[in-house]
Backbone as CSV, one residue per row, in Angstrom:
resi,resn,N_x,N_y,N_z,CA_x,CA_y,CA_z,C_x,C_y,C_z
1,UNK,-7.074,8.629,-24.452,-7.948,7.463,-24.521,-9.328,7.829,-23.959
2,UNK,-10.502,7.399,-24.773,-11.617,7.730,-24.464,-12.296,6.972,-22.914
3,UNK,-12.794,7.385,-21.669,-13.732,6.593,-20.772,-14.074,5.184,-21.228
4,UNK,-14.994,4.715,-22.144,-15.674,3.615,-22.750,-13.802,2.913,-23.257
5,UNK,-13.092,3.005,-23.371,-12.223,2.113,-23.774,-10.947,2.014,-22.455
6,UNK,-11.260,2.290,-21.744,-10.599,2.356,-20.438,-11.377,0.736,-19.806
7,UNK,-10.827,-0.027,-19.477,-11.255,-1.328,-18.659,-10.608,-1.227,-17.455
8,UNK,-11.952,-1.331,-16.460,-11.535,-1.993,-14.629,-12.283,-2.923,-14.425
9,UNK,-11.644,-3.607,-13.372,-12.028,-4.397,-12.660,-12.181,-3.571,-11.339
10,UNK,-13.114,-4.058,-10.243,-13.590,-3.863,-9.264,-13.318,-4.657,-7.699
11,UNK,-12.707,-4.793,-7.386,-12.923,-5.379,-5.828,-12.757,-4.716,-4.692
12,UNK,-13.820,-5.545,-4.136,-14.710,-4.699,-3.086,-15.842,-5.437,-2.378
13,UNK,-15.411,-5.918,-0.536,-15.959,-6.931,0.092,-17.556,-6.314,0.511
14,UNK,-17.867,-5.092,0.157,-19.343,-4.947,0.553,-20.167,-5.057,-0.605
15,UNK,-20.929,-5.555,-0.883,-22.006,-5.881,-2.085,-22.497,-4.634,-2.361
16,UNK,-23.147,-4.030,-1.231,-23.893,-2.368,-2.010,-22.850,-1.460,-2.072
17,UNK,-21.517,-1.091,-1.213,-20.611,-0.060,-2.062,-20.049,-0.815,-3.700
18,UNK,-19.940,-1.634,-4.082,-19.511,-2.409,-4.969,-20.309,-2.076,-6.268
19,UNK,-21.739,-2.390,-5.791,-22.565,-1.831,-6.658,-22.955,-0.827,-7.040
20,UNK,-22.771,0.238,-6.315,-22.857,1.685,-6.481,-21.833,2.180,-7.032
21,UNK,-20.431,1.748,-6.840,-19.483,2.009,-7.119,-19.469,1.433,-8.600
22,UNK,-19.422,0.326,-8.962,-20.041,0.003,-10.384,-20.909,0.951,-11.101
23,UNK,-22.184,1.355,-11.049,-22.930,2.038,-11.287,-22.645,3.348,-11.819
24,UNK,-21.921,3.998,-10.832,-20.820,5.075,-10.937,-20.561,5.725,-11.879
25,UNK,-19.526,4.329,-11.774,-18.219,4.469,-13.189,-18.740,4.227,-14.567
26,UNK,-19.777,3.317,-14.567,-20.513,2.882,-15.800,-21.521,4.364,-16.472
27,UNK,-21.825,5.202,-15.387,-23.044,6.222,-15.696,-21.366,6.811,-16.457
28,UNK,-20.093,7.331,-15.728,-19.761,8.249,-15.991,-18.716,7.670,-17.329
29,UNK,-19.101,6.613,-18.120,-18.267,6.418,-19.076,-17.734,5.249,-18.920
30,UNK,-17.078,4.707,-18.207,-16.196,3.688,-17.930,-16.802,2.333,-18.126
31,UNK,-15.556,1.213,-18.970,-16.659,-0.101,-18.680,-15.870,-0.905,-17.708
32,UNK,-16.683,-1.435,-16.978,-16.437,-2.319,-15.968,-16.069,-4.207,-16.328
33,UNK,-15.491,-4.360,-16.696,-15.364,-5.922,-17.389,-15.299,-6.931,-16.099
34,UNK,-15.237,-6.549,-15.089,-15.476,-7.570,-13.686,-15.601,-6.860,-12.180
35,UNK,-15.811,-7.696,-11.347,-16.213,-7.824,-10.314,-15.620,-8.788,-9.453
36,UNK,-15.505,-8.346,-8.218,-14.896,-9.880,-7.149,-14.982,-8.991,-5.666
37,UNK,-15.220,-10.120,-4.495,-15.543,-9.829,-3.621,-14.859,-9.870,-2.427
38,UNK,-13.553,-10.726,-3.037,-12.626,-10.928,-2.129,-10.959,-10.647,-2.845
39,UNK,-9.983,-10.891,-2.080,-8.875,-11.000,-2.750,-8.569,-11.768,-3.574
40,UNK,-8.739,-13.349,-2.943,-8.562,-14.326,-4.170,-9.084,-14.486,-5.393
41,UNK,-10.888,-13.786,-5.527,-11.385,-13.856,-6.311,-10.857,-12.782,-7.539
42,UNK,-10.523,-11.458,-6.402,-9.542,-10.215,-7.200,-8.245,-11.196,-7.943
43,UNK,-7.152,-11.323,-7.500,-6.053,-11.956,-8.303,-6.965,-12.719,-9.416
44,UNK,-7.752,-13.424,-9.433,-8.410,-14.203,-10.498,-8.912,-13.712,-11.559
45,UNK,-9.295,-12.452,-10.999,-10.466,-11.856,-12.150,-9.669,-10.953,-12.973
46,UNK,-8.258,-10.176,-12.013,-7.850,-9.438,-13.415,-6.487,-10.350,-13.274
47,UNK,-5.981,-11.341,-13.386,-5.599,-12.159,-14.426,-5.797,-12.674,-15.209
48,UNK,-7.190,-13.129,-15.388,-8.101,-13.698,-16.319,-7.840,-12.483,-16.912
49,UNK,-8.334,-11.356,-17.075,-9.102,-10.357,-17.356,-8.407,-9.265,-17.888
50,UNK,-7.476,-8.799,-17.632,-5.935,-8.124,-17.365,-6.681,-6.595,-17.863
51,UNK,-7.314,-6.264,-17.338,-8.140,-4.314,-16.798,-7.142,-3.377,-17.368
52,UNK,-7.304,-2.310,-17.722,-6.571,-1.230,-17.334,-6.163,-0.906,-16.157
53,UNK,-7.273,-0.648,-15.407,-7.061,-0.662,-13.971,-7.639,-1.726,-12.975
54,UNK,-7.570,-1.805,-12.096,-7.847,-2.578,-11.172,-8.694,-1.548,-9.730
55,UNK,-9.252,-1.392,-9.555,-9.512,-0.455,-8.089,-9.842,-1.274,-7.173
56,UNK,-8.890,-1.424,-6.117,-8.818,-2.375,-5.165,-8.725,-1.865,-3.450
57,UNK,-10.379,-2.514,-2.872,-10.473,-2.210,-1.449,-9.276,-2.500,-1.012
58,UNK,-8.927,-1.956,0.504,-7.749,-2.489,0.829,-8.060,-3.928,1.924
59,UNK,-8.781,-3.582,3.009,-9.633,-4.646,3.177,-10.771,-5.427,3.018
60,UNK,-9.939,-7.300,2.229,-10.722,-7.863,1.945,-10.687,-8.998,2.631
61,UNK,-11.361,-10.308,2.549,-10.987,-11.488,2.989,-10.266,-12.148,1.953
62,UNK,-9.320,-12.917,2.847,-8.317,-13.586,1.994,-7.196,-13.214,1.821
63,UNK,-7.152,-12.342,1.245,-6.216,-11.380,0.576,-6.807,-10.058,0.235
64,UNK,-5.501,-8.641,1.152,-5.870,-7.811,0.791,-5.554,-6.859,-0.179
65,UNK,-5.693,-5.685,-0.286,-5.502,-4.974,-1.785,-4.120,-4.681,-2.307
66,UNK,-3.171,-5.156,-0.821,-1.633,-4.458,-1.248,-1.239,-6.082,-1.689
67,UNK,-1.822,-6.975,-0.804,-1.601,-8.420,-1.308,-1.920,-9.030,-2.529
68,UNK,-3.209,-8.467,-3.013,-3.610,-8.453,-4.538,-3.203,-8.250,-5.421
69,UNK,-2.190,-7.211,-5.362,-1.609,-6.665,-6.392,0.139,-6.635,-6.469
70,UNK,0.658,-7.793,-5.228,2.021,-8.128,-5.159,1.628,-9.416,-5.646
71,UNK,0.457,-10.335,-5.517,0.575,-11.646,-5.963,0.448,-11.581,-7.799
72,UNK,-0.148,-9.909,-8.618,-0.744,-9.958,-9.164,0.539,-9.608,-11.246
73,UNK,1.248,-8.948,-9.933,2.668,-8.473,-10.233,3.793,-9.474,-10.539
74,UNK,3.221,-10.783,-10.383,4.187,-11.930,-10.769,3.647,-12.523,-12.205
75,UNK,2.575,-12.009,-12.750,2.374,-12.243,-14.067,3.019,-11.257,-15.056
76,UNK,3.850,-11.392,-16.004,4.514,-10.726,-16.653,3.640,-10.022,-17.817
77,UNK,3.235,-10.895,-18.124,1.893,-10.401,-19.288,0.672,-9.134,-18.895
78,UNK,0.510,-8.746,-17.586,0.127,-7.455,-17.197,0.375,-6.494,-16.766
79,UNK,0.005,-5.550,-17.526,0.441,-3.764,-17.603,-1.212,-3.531,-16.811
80,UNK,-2.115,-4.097,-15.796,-2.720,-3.449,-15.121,-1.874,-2.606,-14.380
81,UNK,-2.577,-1.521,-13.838,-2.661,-0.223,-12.930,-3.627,-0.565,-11.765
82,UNK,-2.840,-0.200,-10.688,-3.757,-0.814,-9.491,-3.501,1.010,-8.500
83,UNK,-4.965,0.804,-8.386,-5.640,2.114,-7.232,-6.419,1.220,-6.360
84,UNK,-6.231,1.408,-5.001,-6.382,1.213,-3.644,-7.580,2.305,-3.334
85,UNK,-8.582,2.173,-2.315,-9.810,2.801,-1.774,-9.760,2.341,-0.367
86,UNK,-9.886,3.074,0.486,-9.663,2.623,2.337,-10.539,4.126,2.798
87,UNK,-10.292,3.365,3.849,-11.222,4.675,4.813,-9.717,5.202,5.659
88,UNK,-8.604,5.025,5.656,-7.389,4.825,6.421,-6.291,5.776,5.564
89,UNK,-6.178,6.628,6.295,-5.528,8.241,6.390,-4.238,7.950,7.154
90,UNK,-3.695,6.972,7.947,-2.428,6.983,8.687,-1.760,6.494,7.862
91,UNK,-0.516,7.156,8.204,1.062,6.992,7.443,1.461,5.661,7.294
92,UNK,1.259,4.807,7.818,1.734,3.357,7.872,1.256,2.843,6.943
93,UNK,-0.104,3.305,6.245,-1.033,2.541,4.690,-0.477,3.368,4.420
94,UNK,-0.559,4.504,3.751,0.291,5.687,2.971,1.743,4.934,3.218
95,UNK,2.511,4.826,3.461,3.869,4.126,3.352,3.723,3.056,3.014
96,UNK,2.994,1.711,3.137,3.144,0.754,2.611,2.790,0.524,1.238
97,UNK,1.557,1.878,0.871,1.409,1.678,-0.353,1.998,2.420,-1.390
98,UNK,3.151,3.406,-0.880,4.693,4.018,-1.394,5.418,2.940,-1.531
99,UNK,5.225,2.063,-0.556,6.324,0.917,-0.586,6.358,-0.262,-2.071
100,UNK,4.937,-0.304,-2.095,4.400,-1.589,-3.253,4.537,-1.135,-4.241
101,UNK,4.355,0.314,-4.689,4.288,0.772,-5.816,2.837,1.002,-6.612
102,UNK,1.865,1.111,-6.015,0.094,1.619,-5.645,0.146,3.073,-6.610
103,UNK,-0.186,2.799,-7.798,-0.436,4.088,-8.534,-1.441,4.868,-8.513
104,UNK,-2.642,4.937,-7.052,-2.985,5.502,-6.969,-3.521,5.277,-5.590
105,UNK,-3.988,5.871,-4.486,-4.445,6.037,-3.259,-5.681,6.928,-3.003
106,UNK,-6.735,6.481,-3.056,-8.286,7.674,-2.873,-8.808,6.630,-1.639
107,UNK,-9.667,7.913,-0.901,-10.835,7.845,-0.167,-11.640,7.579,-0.261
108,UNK,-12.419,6.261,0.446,-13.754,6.277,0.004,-14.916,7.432,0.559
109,UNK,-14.268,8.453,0.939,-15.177,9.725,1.254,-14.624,10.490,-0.062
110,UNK,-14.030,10.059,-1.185,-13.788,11.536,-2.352,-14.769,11.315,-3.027
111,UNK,-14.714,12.490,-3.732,-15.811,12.500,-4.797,-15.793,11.494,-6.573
112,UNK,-16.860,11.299,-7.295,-16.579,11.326,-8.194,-15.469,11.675,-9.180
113,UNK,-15.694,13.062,-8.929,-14.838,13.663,-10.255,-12.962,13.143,-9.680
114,UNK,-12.900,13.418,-8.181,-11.560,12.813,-7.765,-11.384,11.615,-8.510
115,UNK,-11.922,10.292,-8.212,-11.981,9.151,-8.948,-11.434,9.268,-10.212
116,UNK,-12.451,10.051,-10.960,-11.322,10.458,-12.133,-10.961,11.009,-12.299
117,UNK,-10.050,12.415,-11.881,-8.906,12.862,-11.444,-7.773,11.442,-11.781
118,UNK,-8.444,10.630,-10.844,-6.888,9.548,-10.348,-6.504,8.393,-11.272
119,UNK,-7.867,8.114,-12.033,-7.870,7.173,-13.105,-7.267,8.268,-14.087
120,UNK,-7.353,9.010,-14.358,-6.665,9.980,-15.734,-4.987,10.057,-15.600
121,UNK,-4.682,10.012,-13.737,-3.707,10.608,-13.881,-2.905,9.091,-14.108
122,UNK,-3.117,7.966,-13.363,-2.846,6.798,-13.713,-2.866,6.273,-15.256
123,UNK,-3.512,6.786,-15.646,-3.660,5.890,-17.449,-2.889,7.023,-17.961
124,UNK,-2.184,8.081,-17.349,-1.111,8.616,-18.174,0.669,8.072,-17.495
125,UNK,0.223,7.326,-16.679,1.597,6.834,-16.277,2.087,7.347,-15.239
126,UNK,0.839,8.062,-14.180,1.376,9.044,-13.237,1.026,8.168,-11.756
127,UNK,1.469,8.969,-10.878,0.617,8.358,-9.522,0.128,9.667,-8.896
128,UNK,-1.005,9.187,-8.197,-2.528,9.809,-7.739,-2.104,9.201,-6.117
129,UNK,-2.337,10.413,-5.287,-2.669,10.062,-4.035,-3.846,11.106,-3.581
130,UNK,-4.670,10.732,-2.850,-6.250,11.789,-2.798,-5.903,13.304,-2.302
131,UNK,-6.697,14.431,-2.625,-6.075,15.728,-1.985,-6.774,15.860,-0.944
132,UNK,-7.054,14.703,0.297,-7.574,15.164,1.792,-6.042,14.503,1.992
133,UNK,-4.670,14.277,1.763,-3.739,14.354,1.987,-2.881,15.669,1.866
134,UNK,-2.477,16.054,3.136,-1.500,17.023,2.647,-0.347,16.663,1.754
135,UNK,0.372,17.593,1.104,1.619,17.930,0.555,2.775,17.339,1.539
136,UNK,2.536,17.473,3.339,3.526,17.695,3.719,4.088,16.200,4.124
137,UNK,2.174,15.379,4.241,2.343,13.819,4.452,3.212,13.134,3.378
138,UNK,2.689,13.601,2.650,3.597,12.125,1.463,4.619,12.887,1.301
139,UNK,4.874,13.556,1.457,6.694,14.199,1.728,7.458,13.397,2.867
140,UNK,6.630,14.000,3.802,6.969,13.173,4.796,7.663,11.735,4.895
141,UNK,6.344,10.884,4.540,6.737,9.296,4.617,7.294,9.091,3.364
142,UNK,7.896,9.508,1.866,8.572,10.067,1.257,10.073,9.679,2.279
143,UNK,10.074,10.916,3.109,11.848,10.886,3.318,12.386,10.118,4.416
144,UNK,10.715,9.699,5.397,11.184,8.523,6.254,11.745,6.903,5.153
145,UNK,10.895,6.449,4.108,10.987,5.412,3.657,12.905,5.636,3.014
146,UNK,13.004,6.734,2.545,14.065,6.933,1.662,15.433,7.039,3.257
147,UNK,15.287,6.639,4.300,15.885,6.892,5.393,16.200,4.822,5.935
148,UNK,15.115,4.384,5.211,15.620,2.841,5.282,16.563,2.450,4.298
149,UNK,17.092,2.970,3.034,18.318,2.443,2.573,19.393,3.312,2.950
150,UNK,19.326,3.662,3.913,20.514,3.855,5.086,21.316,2.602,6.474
151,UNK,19.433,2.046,6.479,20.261,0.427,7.302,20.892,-0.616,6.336
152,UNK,21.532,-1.293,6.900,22.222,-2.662,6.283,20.916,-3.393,6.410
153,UNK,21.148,-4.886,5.511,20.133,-5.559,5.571,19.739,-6.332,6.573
154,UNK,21.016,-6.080,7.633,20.792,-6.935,9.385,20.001,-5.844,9.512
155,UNK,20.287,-4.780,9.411,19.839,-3.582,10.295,18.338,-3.723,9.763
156,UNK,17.879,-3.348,8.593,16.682,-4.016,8.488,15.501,-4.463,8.477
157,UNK,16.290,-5.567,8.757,15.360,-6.717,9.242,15.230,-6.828,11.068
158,UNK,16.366,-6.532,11.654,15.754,-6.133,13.277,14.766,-5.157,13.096
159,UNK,14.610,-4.279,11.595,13.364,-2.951,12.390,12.216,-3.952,11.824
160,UNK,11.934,-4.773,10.703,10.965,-5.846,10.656,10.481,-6.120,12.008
161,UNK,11.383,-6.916,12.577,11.104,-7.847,13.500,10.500,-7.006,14.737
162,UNK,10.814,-5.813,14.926,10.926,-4.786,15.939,9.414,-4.437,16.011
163,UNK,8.718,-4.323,14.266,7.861,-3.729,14.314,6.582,-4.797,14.877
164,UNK,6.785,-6.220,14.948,6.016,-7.628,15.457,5.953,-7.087,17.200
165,UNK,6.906,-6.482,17.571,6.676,-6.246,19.434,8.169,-7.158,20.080
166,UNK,9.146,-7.755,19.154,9.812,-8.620,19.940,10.721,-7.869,20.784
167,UNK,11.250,-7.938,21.781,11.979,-7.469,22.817,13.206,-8.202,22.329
168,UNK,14.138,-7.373,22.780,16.158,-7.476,22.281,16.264,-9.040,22.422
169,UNK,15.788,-9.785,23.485,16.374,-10.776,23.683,15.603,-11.715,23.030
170,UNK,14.224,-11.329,22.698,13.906,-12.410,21.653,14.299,-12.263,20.161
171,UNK,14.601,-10.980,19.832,15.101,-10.946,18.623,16.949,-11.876,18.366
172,UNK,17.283,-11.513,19.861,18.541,-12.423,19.879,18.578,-14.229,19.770
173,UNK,17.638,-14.163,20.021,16.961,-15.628,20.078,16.770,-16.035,18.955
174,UNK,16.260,-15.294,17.985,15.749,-15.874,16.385,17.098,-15.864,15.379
175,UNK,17.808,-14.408,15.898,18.735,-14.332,14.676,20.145,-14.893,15.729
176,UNK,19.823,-15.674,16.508,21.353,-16.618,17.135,22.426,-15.633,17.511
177,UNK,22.211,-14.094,17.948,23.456,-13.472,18.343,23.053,-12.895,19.589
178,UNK,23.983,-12.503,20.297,23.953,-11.764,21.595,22.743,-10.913,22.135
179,UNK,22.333,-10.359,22.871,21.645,-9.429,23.200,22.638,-7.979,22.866
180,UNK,23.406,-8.298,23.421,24.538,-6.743,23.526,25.119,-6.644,21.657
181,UNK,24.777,-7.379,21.118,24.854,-7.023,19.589,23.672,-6.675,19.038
182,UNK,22.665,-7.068,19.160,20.966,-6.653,18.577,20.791,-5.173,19.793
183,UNK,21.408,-5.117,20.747,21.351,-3.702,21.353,22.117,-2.182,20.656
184,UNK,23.188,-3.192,20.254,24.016,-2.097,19.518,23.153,-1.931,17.990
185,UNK,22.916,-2.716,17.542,22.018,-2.378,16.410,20.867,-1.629,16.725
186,UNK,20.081,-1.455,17.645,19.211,-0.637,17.633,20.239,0.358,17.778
187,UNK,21.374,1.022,18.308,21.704,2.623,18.721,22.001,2.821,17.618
188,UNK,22.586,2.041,16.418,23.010,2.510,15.368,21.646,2.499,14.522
189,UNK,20.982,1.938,14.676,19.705,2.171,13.738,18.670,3.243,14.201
190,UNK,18.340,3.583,15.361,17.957,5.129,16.006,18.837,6.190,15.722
191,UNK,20.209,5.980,15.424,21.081,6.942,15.196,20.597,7.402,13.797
192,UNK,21.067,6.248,12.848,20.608,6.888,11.234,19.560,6.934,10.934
193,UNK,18.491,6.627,11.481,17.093,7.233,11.192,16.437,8.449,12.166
194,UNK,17.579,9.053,12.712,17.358,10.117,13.600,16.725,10.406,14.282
195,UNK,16.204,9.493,14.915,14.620,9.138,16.075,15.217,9.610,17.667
196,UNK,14.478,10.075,17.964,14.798,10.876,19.622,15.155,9.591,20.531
197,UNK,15.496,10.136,21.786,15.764,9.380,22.706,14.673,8.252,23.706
198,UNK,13.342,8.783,23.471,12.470,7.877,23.971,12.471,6.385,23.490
199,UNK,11.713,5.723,24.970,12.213,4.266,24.545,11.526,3.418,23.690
200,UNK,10.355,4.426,22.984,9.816,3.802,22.639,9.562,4.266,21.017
201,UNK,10.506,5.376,20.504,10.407,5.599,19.200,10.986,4.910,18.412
202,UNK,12.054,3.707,18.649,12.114,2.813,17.528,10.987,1.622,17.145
203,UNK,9.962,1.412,18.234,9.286,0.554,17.565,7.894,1.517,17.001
204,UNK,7.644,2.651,17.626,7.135,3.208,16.852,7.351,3.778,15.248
205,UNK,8.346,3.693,14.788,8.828,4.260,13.892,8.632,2.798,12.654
206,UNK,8.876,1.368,13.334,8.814,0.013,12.798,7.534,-0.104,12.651
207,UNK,6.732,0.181,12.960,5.316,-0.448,12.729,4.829,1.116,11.659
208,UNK,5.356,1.660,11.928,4.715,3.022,10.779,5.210,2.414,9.156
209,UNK,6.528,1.873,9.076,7.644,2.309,8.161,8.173,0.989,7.609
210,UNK,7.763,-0.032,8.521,8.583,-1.316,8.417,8.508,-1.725,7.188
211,UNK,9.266,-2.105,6.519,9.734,-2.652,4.995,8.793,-4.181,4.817
């Protein structure tokens, strides 16, 4: 498929990266059929609009880019492709956006030609994550995520809740059982996700990873 018949949409809460970023894509072929400045306005514009792609900041107001494109995913009638742009290199965005299903992940420090690198590899049905990622990261959070359908769905949802800051006894508090049962669920849930003995690597591991 030729550049000029490729359609995106754009969102993106700063007015001059937005516009430059427009500019861009338009010099290098691409047509741009919208614009939006926020999330809500994003869900609007490529539903209306339904893009090839979508390239979506991750923070916006309202709604952000992983939120954009789970609210966006309940219309059946679109085969958009959604790529994410962040300044945010930690595993916890890299996992959540493994988690959503984000067919593509770039930097807003890559270049051009990356950009399309990621749009090419996306409009062939592929997924794109930027190469200032190692190999060993998305392997990585790769075999941590694939290490959560090892808990039960109690199990879980305590690492949900775990990853909010709640302490055993308030988690016992919400889900109506013991302390000494939400205790035993953490040893069995540090056990199968193979996390060391410190006291503090299961909630570290919840806020990286949490479902």
């Amino acid at each position: 498929m030729s550049k000029k018949n490729i359609t995106i949409v754009i969102a993106e809460d700063h007015p001059i990266m937005l516009k430059g970023l427009k500019q861009e894509l338009e010099q290098a072929g691409y047509t741009i059929i919208g614009t939006a400045e926020n999330g809500k306005e994003a869900v609007k514009t490529i539903t209306n609009l339904k893009p090839d792609i979508a390239l979506l900041d991750i923070e916006m107001p309202f709604l952000n880019g992983f939120e954009v494109m789970s609210a966006c995913k309940e219309y059946a009638d679109l085969n958009t492709r959604y790529i994410v742009m962040t300044y945010h290199k930690q595993r916890n965005f890299v996992a959540q956006a493994k988690k959503i299903g984000v067919h593509g992940y770039l930097l807003k420090e890559d270049s051009m030609t990356e950009i399309e690198k990621c749009i090419a590899t996306v409009m062939e049905n592929g997924n794109y994550y930027s190469s200032s990622f190692s190999e060993n990261l998305e392997s990585h959070v790769e075999n941590e995520l694939k290490k959560l359908e090892l808990l039960t769905p109690s199990e879980r949802k305590i690492v949900e809740i775990i990853a909010s800051g709640k302490t055993s006894t308030e988690i016992s508090d919400m889900l109506c059982v013991s302390p000494r049962t939400i205790q035993k669920h953490r040893t069995n849930i540090i056990e199968k996700l193979q996390l060391d003995a410190a006291p503090d690597s299961l909630i570290k591991w919840a806020k990286e990873y949490k479902s």
